[in-house]
C-alpha positions as CSV (number, residue, x, y, z in Angstrom):
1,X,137.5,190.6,3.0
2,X,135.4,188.3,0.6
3,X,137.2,185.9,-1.9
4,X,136.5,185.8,-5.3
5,X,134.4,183.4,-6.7
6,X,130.3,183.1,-8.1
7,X,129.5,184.5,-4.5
8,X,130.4,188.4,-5.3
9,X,128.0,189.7,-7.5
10,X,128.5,192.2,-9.8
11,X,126.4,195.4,-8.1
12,X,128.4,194.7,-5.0
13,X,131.2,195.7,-6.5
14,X,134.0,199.2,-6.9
15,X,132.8,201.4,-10.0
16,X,136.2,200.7,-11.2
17,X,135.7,196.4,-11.3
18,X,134.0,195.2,-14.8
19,X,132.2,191.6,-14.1
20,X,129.8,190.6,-16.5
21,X,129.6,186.7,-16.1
22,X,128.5,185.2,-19.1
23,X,125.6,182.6,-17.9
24,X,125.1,178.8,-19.6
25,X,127.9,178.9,-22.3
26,X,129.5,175.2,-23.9
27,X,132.6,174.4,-23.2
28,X,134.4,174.7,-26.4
29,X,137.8,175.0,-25.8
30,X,140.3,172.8,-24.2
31,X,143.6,174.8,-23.2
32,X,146.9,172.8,-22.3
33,X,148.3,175.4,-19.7
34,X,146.7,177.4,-17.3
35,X,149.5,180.1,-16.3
36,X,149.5,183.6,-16.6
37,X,149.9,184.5,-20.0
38,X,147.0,182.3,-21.6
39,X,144.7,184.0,-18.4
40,X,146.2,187.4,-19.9
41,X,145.4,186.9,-23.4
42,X,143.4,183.9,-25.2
43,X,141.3,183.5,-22.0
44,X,140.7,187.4,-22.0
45,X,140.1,187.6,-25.7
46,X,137.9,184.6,-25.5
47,X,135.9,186.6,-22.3
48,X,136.1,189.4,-24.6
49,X,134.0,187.8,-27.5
50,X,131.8,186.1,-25.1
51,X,130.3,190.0,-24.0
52,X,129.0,190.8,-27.5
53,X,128.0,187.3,-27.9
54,X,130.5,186.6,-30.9
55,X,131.8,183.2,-29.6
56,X,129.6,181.7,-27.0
57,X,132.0,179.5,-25.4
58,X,133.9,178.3,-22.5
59,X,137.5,177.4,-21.4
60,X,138.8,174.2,-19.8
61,X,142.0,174.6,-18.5
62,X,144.0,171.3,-18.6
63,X,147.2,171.4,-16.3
64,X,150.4,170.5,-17.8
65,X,153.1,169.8,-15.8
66,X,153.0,167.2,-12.7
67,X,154.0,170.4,-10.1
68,X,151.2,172.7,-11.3
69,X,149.8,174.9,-8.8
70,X,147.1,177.1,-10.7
71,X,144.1,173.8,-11.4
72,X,143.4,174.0,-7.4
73,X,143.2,178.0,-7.2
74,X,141.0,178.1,-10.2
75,X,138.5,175.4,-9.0
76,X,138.3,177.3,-6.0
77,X,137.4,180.6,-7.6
78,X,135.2,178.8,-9.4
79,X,137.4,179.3,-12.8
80,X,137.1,183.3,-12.0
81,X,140.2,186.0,-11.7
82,X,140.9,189.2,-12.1
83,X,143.2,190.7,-15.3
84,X,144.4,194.5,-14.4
85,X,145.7,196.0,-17.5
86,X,148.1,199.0,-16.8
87,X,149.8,201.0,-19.0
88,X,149.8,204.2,-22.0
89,X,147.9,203.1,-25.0
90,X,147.6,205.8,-28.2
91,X,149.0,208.3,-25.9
92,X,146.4,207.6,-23.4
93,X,146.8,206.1,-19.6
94,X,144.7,203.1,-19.3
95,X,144.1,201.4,-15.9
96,X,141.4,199.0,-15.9
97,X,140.7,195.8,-13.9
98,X,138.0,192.8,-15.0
99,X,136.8,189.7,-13.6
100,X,137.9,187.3,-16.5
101,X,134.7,184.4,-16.8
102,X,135.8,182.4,-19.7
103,X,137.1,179.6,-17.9
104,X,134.5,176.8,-16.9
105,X,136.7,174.3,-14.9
106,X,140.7,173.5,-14.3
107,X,141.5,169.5,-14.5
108,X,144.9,167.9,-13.6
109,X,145.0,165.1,-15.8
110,X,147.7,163.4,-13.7
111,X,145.0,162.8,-11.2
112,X,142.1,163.0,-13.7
113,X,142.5,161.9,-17.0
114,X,139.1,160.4,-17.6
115,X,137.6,164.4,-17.0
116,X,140.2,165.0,-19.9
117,X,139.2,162.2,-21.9
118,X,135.8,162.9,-21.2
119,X,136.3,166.5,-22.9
120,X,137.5,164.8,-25.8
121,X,133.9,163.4,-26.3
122,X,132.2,166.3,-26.6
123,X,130.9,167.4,-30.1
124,X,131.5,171.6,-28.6
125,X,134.7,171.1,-28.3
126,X,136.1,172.6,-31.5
127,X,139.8,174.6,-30.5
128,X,142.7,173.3,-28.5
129,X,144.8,176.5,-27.4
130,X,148.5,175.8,-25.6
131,X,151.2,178.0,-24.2
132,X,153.3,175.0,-22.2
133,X,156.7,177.4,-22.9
134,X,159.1,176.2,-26.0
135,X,160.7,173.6,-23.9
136,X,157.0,171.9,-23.5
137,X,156.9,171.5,-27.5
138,X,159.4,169.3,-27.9
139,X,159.4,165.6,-28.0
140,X,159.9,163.0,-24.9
141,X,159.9,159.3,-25.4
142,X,157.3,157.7,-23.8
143,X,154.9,154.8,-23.5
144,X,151.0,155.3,-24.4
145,X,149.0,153.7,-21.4
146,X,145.2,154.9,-22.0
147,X,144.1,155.2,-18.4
148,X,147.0,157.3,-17.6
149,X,148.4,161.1,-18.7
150,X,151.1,161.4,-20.6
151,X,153.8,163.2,-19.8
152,X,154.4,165.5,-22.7
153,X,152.6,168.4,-24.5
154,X,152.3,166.8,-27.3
155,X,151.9,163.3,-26.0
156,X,148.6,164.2,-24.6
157,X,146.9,166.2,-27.8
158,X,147.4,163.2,-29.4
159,X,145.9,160.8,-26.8
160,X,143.1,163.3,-26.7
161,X,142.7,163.6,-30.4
162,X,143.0,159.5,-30.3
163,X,139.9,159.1,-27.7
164,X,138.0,161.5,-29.7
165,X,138.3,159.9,-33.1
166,X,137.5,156.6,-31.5
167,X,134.6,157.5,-29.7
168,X,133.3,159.5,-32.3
169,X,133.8,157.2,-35.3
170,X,136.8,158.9,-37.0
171,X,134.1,161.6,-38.2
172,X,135.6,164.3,-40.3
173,X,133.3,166.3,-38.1
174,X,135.3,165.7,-34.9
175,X,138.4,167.5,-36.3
176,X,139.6,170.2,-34.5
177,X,141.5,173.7,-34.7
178,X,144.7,173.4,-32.7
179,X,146.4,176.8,-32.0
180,X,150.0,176.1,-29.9
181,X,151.0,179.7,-28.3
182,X,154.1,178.4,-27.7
183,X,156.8,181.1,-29.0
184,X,158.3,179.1,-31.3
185,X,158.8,179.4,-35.3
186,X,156.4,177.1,-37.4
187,X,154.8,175.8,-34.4
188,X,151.3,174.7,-35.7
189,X,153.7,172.6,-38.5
190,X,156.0,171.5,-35.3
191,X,153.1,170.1,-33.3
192,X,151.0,168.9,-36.0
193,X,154.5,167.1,-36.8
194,X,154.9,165.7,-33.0
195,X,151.6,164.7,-32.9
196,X,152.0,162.5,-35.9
197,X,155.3,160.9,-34.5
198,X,153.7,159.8,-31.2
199,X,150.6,157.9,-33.3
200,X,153.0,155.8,-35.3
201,X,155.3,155.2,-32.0
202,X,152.9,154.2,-30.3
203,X,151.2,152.1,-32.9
204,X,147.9,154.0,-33.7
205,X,146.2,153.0,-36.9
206,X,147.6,154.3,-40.2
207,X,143.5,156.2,-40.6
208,X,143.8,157.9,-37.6
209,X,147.3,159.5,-38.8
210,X,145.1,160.4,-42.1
211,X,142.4,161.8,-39.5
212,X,144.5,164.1,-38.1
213,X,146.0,164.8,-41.4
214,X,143.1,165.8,-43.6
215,X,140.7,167.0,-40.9
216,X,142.6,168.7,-38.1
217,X,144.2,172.2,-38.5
218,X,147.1,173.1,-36.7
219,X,147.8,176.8,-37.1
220,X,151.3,178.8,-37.1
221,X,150.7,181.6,-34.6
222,X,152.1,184.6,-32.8
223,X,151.1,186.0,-29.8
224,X,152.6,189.4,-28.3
225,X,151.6,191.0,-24.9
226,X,153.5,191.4,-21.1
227,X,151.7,189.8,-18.9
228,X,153.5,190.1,-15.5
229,X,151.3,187.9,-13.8
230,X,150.1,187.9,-10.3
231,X,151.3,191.5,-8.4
232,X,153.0,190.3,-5.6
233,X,154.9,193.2,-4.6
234,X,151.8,195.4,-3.9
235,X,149.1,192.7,-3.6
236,X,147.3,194.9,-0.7
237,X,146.9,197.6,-2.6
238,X,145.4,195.9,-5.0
239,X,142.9,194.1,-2.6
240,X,141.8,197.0,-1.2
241,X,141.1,198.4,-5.1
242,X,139.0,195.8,-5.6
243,X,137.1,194.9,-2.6
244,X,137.8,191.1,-2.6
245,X,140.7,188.6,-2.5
246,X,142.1,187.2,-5.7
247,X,145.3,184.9,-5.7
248,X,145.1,183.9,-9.3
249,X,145.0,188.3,-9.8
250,X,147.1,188.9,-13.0
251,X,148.6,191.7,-13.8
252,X,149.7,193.1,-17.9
253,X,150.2,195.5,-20.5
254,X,147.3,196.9,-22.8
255,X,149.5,196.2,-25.9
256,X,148.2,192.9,-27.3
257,X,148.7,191.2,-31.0
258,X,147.7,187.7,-32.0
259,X,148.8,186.8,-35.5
260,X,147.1,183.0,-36.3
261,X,148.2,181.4,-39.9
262,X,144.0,180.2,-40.7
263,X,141.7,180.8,-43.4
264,X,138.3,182.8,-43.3
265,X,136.2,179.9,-41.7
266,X,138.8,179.9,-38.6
267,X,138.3,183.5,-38.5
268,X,134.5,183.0,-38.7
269,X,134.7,180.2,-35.6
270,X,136.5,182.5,-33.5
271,X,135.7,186.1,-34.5
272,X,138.2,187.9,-32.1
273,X,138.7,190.3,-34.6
274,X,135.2,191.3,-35.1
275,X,135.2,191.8,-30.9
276,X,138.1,194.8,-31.9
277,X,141.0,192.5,-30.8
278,X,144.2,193.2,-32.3
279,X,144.2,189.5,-34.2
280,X,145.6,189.0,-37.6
281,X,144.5,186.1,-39.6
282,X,147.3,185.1,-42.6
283,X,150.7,184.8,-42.8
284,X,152.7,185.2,-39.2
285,X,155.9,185.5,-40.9
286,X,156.6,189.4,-41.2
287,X,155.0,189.4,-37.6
288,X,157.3,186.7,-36.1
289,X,160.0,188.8,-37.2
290,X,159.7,192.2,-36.0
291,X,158.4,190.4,-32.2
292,X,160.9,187.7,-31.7
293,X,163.8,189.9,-32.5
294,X,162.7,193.4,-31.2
295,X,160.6,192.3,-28.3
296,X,161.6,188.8,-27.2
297,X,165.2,188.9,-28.7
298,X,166.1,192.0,-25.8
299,X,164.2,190.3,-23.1
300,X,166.8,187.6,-23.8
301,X,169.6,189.4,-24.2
302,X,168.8,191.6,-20.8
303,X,167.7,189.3,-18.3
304,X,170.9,187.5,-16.5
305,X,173.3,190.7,-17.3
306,X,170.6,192.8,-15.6
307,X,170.0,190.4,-13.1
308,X,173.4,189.9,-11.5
309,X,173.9,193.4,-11.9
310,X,171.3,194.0,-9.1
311,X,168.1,195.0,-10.5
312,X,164.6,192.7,-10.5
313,X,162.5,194.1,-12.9
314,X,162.5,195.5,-17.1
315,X,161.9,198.8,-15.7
316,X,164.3,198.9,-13.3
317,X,167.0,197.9,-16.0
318,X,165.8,200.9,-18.4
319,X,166.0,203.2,-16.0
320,X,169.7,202.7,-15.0
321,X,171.8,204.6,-17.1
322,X,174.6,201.5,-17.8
323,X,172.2,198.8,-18.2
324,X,169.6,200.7,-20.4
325,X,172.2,201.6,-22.3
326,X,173.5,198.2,-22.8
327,X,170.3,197.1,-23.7
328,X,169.7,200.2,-26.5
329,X,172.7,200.1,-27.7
330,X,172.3,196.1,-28.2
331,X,168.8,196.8,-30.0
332,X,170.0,199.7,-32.2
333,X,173.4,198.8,-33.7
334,X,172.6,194.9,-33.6
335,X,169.4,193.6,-33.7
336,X,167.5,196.3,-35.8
337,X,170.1,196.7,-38.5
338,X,169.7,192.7,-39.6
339,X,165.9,192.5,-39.2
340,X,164.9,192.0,-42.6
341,X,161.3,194.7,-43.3
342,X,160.4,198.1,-43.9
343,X,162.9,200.5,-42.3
344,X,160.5,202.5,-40.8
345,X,158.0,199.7,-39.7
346,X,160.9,198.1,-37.7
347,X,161.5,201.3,-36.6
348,X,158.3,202.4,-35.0
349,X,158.0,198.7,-33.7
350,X,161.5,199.4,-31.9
351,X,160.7,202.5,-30.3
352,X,157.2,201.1,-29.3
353,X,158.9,198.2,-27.8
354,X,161.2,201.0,-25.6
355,X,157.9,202.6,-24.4
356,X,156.8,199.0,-23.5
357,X,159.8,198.3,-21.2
358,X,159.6,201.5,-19.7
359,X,155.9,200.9,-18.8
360,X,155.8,202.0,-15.1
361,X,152.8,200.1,-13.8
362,X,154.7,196.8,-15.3
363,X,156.6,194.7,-12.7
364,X,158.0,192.2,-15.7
365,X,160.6,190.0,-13.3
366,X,164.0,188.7,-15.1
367,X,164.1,185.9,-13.3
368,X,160.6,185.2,-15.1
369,X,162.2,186.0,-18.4
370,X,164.9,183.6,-17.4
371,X,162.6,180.6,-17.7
372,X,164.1,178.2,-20.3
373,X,166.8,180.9,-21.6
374,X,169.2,178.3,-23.2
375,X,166.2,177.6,-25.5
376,X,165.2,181.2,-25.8
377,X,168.6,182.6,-26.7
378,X,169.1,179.7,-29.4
379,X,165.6,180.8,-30.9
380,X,165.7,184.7,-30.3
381,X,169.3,185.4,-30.8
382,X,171.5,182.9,-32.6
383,X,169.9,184.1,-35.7
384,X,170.1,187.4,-35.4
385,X,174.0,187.0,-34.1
386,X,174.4,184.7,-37.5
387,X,172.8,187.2,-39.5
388,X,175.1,189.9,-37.6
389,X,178.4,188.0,-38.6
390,X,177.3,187.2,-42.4
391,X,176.2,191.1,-42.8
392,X,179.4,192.7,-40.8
393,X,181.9,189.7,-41.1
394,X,182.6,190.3,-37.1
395,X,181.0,189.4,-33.9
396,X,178.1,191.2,-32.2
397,X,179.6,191.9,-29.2
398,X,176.7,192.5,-27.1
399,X,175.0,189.6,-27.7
400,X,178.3,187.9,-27.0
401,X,178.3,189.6,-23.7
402,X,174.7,188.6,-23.0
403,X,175.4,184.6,-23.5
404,X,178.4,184.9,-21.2
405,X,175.8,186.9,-18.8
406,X,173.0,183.7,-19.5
407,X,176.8,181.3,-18.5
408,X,177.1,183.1,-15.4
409,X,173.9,183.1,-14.5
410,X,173.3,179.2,-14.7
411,X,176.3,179.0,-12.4
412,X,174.5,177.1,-9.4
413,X,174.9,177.0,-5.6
414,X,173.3,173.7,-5.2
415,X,170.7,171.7,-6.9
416,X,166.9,171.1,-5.5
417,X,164.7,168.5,-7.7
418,X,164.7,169.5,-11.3
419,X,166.0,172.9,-11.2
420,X,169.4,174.6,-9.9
421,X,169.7,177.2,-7.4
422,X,172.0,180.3,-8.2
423,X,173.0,183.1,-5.7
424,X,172.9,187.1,-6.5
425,X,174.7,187.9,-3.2
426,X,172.8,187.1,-0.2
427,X,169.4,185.8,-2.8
428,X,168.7,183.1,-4.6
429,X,167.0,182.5,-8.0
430,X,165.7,179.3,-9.1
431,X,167.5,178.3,-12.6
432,X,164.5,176.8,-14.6
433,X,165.2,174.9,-17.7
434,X,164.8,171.9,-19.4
435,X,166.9,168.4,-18.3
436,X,169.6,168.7,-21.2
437,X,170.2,172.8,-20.3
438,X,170.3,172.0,-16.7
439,X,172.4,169.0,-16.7
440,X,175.3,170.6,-19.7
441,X,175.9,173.7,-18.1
442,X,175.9,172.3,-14.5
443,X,178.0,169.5,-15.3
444,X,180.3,172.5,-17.1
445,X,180.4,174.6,-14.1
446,X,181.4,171.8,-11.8
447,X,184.0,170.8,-14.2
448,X,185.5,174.7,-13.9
449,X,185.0,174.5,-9.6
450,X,188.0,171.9,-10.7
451,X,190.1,173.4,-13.2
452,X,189.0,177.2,-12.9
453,X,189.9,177.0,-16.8
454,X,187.8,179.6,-18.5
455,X,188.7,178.3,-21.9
456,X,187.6,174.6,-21.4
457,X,184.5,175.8,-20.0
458,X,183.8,178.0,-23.2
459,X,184.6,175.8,-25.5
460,X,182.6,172.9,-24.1
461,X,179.7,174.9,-23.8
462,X,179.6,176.5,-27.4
463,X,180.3,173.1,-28.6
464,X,177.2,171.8,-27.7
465,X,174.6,171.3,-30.5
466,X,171.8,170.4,-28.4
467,X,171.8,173.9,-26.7
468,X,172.7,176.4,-29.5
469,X,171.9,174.2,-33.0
470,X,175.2,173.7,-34.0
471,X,179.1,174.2,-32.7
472,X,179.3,178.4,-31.7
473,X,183.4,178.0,-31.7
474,X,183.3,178.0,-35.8
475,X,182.2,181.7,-35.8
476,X,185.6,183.0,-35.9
477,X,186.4,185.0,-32.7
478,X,183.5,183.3,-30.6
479,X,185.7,181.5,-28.0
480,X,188.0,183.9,-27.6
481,X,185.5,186.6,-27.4
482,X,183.1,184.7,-25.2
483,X,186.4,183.8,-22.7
484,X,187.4,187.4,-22.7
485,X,183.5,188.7,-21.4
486,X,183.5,185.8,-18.7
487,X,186.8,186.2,-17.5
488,X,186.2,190.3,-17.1
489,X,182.9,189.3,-15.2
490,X,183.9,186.7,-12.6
491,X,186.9,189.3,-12.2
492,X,185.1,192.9,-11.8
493,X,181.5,191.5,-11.1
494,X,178.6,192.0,-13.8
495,X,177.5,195.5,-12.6
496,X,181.3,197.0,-13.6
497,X,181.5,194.9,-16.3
498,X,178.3,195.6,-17.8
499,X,179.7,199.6,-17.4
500,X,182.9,199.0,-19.2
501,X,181.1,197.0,-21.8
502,X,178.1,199.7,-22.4
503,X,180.8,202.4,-22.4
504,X,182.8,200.3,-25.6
505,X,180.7,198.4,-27.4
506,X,179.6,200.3,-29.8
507,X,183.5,201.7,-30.6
């Protein structure tokens, strides 16, 4: 069987395979990640625009972290893959596969950053796009060395943005439009702000600060689609669908929504809208809200209970009868209640959201969704638990249950390079988070192997600033509610204890 890549042409393909390669377009992106949601969403949208000639322009796909796996695969397939949407859109079943053509090139600035810099020259390049997780938009100390990557996110957009202004004069006209994906409130303001921190660190002129200032944009943006990524469970099916080998294949939900905080001449420079994308350009707030705490909040709150309680997948969650219950019970009587729009808006947006987990072509993995939970469940559901408390003036108890769930989970087995290994049973799962996550609830755990004091492990943990924003044993009944959920689940295992809890919480 062939492997994808310029070689297959379009005629030799199944009826059911769109490729139309779009011949001889600029490079006028440069993307800081290269994993599967950007493939399954800016990259499509961009391929998207490029069929009815509306944007004209190319992808480079910049790799972000040192142990990035995706720049070689791309190259290979000559920046080619395959996006099969599969799901029920407007009451309709839609299966549909297309060979995605918007990326020109992958680069791994560790090993290249003169191809990086040499992007940075070029007067097409007009949008940086990013999606390096939450924990890749935060600030790392560092030292600027000009031949060399650095290390952060942020770090390199403003060594980038530094080359270009130099080699271009500190022309107004070499601004840029930077739009972060990351799913994090304010995110244009928080990079724009990161960006600006680095350049007087690490000494940069005071005008290039004003550069960046007055003629880059850094947009506030929301982004809202499951993309499961590559299929891995029936990967030979899908090969013999297609005709062809694809191992960057990824795999997602029709359901898409990009909300970007930019004015009508952003709109005009990247008319996904006009291509009939789902894109809103203005205000992300009202957006941000219903999809963080109806989508992202429950993905949060589901993962490690659902997980230990032996189940891979979203799907396979809903459809048990304790843990979808857990998890719409959880949505109904204390997340939808405190989010603050239209009853019925929220409403439809819930249900829609129900529909979305119970997509059945969708294998969404909770181990995925466990990527950087510590972060995740201090921006998707310490708000709404705060909000909760103020509103009701007592805990919500499944969220409660859910961080003593995200606890147990991040209790390792052993450790291998930056991440820890759990056990479910007989399987592992690699814990993936960043350095301060992984080393405060490690270092808690191994302080419990020693005391087997549930309280000093509670307390230490909800103490902690750095994880959750601010000390959790002030809300009155955390600890002793948090102890209580912990101690039932190390006793009874989390598949009873999720059963008990479903069958009480809402009492």
């Amino acid at each position: 069987m062939k492997s994808l890549n310029r070689s297959i042409k379009a005629e030799e393909l199944p009826v059911h395979v769109t490729y139309d390669y779009q011949e001889n377009l600029p490079e006028k992106i440069i993307q800081f990640g290269e994993g599967n949601f950007l493939r399954g969403f800016v990259d499509w949208m961009v391929h998207e625009a490029n069929k009815q000639s509306l944007f004209n322009g190319k992808v480079v796909a910049i790799q972000p972290t040192p142990h990035g796996r995706v720049v070689p695969k791309l190259n290979t397939q000559d920046g080619l893959y395959t996006l099969a949407l599969r799901g029920i859109e407007n009451g309709h079943v839609v299966e549909s596969n297309e060979i995605i053509s918007s990326i020109s090139r992958g680069i791994n600035p560790y090993s290249d950053w003169d191809q990086v810099l040499k992007v940075a020259e070029s007067p097409d390049i007009q949008f940086i796009f990013s999606n390096t997780t939450e924990a890749g938009l935060t600030y790392l100390q560092e030292e600027y060395e000009e031949n060399d990557s650095p290390l952060s996110f942020p770090g390199k957009v403003t060594a980038f943005l530094y080359h270009r202004y130099n080699v271009m004069n500190a022309s107004p006209d070499a601004g840029m439009v930077i739009i972060p994906c990351e799913l994090v409130e304010g995110n244009g303001d928080l990079l724009k702000e990161l960006v600006l921190r680095y350049a007087g660190e690490w000494k940069f002129p005071a005008a290039f600060s004003q550069w960046v200032e007055e003629h880059n944009q850094f947009c506030n943006s929301l982004v809202d689609r499951i993309v499961t990524g590559y299929p891995k469970d029936n990967i030979k099916e899908y090969y013999e669908l297609l005709g062809y080998e694809d191992i960057l294949l990824t795999s997602g939900e029709p359901y898409h929504m990009f909300a970007i905080e930019a004015g009508e001449d952003v709109a005009e420079c990247l008319p996904f809208h006009k291509a009939g994308l789902n894109v809103k350009w203005g205000d992300v707030t009202p957006y941000r809200e219903l999809k963080v705490r109806l989508l992202n909040g429950p993905h949060t709150l589901m993962f490690a209970a659902c997980y230990l309680s032996g189940v891979d997948t979203v799907l396979e969650a809903m459809e048990d009868a304790d843990l979808g219950e857990f998890v719409k019970s959880a949505m109904n009587e204390e997340i939808l209640p405190v989010v603050n729009m239209d009853e019925e808006e929220k409403r439809q947006f819930a249900d829609s959201v129900i529909e979305r987990f119970l997509n059945p072509y969708n294998k969404h993995y909770l181990v995925d969704i466990g990527m950087n939970a510590v972060y995740k469940f201090k921006s998707r559901l310490v708000p709404t638990l705060l909000d909760y408390v103020q509103v009701n003036q007592k805990l919500p108890r499944s969220i409660v249950f859910s961080l003593a769930a995200l606890i147990i989970y991040y209790r390792s087995d052993r450790q291998d390079g930056e991440f820890l290994i759990g056990k479910r049973g007989d399987d592992e799962y690699t814990i993936r988070d960043n350095k301060e996550a992984i080393t405060a609830l490690s270092q808690a755990w191994e302080q419990f192997a020693k005391s087997e004091n549930v309280s000093q492990l509670v307390t230490g943990i909800l103490q902690n600033h750095e994880l959750w924003g601010r000390d959790l044993n002030e809300l009155e009944g955390m600890n002793a509610l948090l102890v209580e959920c912990i101690s039932g689940i190390l006793k009874c295992g989390m598949k009873d204890s999720v059963k008990k809890f479903a069958a009480t919480a809402t009492k």
